[in-house]
Structures are given as C-alpha cells and as structure tokens.
C-alpha positions as CSV (number, residue, x, y, z in Angstrom):
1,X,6.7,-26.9,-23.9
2,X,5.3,-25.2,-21.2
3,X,2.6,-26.3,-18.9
4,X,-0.8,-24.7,-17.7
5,X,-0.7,-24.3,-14.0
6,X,-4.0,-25.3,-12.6
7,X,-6.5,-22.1,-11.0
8,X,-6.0,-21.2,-8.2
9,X,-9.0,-21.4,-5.1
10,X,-9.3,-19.9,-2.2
11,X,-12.7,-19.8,0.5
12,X,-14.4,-16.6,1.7
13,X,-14.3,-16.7,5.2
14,X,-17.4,-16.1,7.5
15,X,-16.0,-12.3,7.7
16,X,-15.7,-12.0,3.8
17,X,-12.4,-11.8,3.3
18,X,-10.3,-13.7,1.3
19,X,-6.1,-14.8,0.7
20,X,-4.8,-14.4,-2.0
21,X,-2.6,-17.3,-2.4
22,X,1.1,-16.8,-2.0
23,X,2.0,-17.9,-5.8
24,X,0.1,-15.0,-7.2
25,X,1.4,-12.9,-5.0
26,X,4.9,-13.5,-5.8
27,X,4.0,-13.2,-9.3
28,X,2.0,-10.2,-9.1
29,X,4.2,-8.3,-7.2
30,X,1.4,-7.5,-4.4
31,X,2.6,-6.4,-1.0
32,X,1.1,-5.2,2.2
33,X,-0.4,-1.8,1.6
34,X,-1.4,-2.5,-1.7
35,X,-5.1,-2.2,-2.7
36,X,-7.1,-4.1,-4.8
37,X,-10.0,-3.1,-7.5
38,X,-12.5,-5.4,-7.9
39,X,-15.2,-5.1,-10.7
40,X,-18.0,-6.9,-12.4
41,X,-19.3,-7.2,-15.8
42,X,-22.9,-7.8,-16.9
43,X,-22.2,-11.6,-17.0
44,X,-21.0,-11.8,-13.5
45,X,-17.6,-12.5,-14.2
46,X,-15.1,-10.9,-11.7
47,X,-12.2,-9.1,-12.3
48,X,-9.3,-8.0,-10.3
49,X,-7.1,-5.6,-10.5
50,X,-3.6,-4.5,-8.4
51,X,-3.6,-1.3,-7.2
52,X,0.3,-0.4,-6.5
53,X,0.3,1.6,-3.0
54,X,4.4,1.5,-2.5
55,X,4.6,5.1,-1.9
56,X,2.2,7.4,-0.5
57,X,0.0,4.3,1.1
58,X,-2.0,6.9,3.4
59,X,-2.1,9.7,1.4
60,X,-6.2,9.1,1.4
61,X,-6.1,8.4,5.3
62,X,-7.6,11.0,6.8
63,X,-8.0,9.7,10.4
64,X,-4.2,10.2,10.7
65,X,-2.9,11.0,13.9
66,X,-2.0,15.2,14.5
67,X,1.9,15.7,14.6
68,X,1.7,18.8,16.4
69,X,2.4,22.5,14.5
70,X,1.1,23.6,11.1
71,X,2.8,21.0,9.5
72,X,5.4,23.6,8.2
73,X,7.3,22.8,11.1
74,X,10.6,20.9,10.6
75,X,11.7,19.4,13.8
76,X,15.4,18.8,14.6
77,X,15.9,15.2,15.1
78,X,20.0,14.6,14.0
79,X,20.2,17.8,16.5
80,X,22.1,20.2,13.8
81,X,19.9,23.7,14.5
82,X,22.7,24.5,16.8
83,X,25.7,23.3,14.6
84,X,26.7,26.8,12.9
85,X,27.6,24.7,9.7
86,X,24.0,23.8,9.4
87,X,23.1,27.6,9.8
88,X,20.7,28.9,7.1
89,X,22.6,31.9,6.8
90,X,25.4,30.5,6.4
C-alpha cells in the first residue's frame, strides 16, 4: 500500500520569491529556464502550473544582445568557406 507523502512548505522570502523544493522538482521535471503560471480562483486557492522552456527559452527576450549583420549572415566558424568541397556550387 502506498503512502501519502506529507505537503510540501516553503517561506517567501523578504524579496518574494520562493524554492521550490528539490522533490517536486525532480518529479516535475522543472529545470532552469523553465517558467512558471501561477493563477487564482475565486476562493483564493492557488494553482501552479509548469511552463516547459527547453528549447527556444529566449525566444520572448527582446533585450538580446545584436550579433552584428541582418541576421541572414552565416559566419564561418569550422573555417570551410575556403575548402572547395564546401563550395556552394559545387
């Protein structure tokens, strides 16, 4: 027979934020980058829900730094662009 774990408690910190405790993050899956929803209902019960941000994390950043170019530009970092087996033409 299985066992109820107890609830899990945490303390909001003079800043507001809070851990989330290491068990329900293992079992939720929840890694850095990830975001979290939080809602009310007209009770005031809270609910929270995991926002999976694995790929594509900044997508909404928009104070992201400038590359440089028109960000068409590919830039040749394994240094192939002279390799004539590389050649687009080719």
């Amino acid at each position: 027979m299985a066992t109820e774990e107890a609830p899990e408690e945490t303390t909001v910190s003079d800043r507001g934020m809070v851990t989330i405790p290491a068990r329900l993050r293992r079992r939720l899956d929840i890694e850095p980058g990830d975001k979290l929803r939080w809602e009310t209902d007209e009770e005031g019960n809270l609910s929270v829900e995991v926002v999976k941000q694995r790929y594509g994390a900044f997508a909404d950043d928009d104070m992201m730094a400038p590359m440089g170019g028109d960000g068409l530009d590919t830039h040749d970092l394994a240094a192939k662009e002279e390799d004539p087996a590389f050649a687009e033409d080719a």
